[in-house]
Structure formats: C-alpha cells, structure tokens
N, C-alpha and C positions, 0 to 999 in steps of 0.2 A: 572247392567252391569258387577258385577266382582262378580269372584265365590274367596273367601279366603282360600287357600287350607294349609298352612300353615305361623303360625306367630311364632318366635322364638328372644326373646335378646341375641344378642353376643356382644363378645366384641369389633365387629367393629358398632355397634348398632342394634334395629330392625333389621331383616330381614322376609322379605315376601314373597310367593309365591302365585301367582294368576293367573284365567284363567279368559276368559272369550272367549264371542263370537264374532267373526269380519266378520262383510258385508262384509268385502273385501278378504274374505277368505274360501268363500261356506259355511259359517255356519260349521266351526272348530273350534276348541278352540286354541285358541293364550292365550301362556302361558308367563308371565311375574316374574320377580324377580327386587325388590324396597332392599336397603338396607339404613339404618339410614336416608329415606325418599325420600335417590334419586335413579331414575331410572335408573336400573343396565344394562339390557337384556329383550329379547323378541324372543320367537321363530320366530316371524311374521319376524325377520329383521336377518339375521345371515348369509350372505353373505361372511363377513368379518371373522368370527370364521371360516365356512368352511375353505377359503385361505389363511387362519394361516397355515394349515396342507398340503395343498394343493403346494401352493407355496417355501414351506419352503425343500418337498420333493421331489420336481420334480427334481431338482437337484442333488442327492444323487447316485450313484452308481445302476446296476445291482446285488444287494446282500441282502441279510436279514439284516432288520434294527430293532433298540432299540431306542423310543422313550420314552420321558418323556415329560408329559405337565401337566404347573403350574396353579392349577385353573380350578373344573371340570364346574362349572356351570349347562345349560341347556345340556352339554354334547357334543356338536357340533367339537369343535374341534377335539376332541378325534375318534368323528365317523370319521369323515372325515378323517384320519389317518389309521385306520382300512380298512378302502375300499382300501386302494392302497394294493396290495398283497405281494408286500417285504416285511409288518409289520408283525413281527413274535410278538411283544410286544409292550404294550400301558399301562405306567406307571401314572396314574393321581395322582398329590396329590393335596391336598384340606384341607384347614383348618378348614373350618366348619361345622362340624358336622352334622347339619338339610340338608347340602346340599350333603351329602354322603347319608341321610338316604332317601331322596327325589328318589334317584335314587333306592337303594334297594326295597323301595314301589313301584316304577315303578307307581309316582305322575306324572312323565314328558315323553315325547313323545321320548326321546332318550333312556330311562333306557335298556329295556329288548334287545334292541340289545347290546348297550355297555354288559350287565351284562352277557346275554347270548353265550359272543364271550369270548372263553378261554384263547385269548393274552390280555385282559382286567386286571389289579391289580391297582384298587382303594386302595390310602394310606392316612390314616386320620393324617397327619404333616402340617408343616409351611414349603411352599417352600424356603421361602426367609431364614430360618434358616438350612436349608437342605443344601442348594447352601456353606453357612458356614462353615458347617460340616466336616469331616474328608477328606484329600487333598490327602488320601495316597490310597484312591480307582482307581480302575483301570478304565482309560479312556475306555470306551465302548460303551457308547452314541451317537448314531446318529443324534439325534437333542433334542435340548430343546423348547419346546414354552411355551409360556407364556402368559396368560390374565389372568389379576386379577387387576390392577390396572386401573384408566382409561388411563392414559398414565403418561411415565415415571415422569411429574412434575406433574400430579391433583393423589393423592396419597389415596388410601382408608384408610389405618394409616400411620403416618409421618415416624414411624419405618422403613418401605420400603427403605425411601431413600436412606441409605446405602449401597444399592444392585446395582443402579444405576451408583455408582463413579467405575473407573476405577479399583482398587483392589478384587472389588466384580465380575466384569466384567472376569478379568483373571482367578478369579477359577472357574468360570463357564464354562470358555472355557477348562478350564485343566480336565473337565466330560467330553469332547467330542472326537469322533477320529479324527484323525488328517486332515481330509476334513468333518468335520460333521459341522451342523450348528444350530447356535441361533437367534428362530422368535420371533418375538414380534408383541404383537396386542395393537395397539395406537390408542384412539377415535380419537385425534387432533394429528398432525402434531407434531414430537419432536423437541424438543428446539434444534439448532447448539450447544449448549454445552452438551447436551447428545450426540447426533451424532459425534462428536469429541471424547469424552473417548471410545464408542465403537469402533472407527475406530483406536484409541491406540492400540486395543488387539486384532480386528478385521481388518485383509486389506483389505477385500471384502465386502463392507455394502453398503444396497442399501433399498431405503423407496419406497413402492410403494402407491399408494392410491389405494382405492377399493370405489368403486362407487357403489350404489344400492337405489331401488326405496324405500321411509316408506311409507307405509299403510294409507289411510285416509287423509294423507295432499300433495296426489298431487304432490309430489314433490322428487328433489335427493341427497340423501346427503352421505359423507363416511368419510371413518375409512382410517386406514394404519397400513399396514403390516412392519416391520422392518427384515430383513435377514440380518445374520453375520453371516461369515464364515473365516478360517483361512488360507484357503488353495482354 
C-alpha cells in the first residue's frame, strides 16, 4: 500500500515521507509525512494549508507584498501565496533539513513550481528562534503564517511554547507593517487563553474553521485558520 520515499531521525523524531496510491483519487499518488509516528499531512487533504495564504491575504492592500511562512511542509501554503500576483516574495523557513531536501529532489508534487518561481527563498532556520532574533530589523513584512505545530497547546517540541505567550507574540508583530498580518493554522480550535494574549497585541483577531471532505472515511472534518492583525 505505501511506497517509503524517505526516512530520516531528527530531533523532533523519525520523520517519513510516503506515497502511495488512492481509489479515491484516479489512481494518483497521495503523498503523506508521519513524524515520531504521528500523522503530520497529506496531499489528499490540504484545504486548510491552502486558506492559510488565502485568507490571510485577501485582506491586504493593492501593492506588492512580502511574505514569510513558518514550516515548508508538502509546500501548500507557500504555493497558494504565490498565485495571488501582489507576491513579489515568498520567504519559507523550515527547520528540517530532509524537508528542504524533499523539495530540491522534486520527491513532492509542489517542489518544481515552488522552486521554479524566482520570488521563492527556501531558508534552512528555526522559525520560532528567528521570530527571537534581532528586534532592530525593519518592519516590512506583509504577513507571517505559520504551520508547524499542531496547534498552539498540542506542540511538536515543548520548546515552542514560549512563542505562544504574549511577549513572543509582540515581536512578531513588531516584523509586520503596520496593517500586515499574523495567520495561523490550528488542527483543533485554540484554547481562550491563547486567543486572549493574541488579542493583547492583536485587536483584530478572528478564528475561522475550514471544513473539508477526508478521503475514504466518508466523512467531514476541519482545521482553523487564526488571522491577527494590528490595524
């Protein structure tokens, strides 16, 4: 049933990439990524990845934008940013290495457009130590999105959490221009005490759910998109 296309230990554990074949897909390959056992992503489902980018920019100005998004994955995000034609730039970073090299091999069904489109820069960092980082850069930032976590409390390292409290929150926003905005992609619904600090540093914040069908089991189920904005 599964083709193993890559297996790799890091240090957030195992990670795997696999394809295979799905009835419910014409006889495609549905490509999947497992990390320290649990089920990360799937091309088959990515609904919500689109309307990370989707949603987050429809709002934005008439003008050429700078985006940054945390966490390349199967790539989805990222594309879906790329298609709106205000993107003059699409900054990914990504912490793990097999999953930048995935893409370079053009192993996954998003690589050669992302790679081959020149407002594309793949950067191999830790977002969540970036976000950190030097405060005295200039706000230019049109949006930051974010997936990599499953949501702000189910955490892929506990390290994360720090990012989530409201002083992490403020220099994130202190990258953005001054109507730009911060998406988030939530498997589950955020906890009121998350939504509370972001609405400390954010006064425009708003959760939407995203509804889509999964494959095989008949059935509907969704994610949530988070938008913050300051202005």
């Amino acid at each position: 049933m599964f083709e193993e296309l890559d297996y790799e230990m890091t240090a957030l554990g195992p990670l795997v990439l696999r394809r295979r074949r799905s009835p419910a897909h014409d006889d495609a390959w549905v490509y999947e990524v497992t990390i320290d056992g649990e089920f990360l992503m799937s091309s088959a489902v990515k609904d919500s990845e689109l309307a990370l980018s989707t949603l987050a920019l429809e709002s934005l100005g008439d003008r050429e934008l700078s985006v940054l998004v945390g966490g390349l994955g199967l790539g989805y995000t990222a594309l879906a940013a790329l298609e709106d034609p205000r993107v003059q730039k699409v900054v990914v970073v990504e912490l793990l290495e097999p999953v930048l090299r995935w893409h370079r091999d053009r192993l996954v069904p998003a690589a050669a457009t992302l790679l081959d489109d020149s407002r594309t820069e793949l950067c191999h960092a830790d977002f969540f130590e970036l976000m950190q980082g030097d405060q005295n850069q200039p706000r230019q930032l049109d949006a930051i999105l974010l997936d990599i976590d499953h949501s702000p409390e189910a955490l892929l390292h506990a390290r994360h959490a720090s990012f989530y409290e409201e002083d992490s929150l403020l220099r994130l926003a202190d990258r953005l221009v001054p109507d730009g905005v911060f998406g988030l992609w939530s498997a589950d619904a955020p906890a009121e005490s998350f939504l509370d600090s972001l609405r400390t540093v954010f006064p425009r914040v708003e959760c939407r759910p995203i509804q889509f069908e999964v494959p095989h089991m008949h059935c509907q189920d969704e994610n949530f998109i988070l938008l913050a904005r300051r202005s």
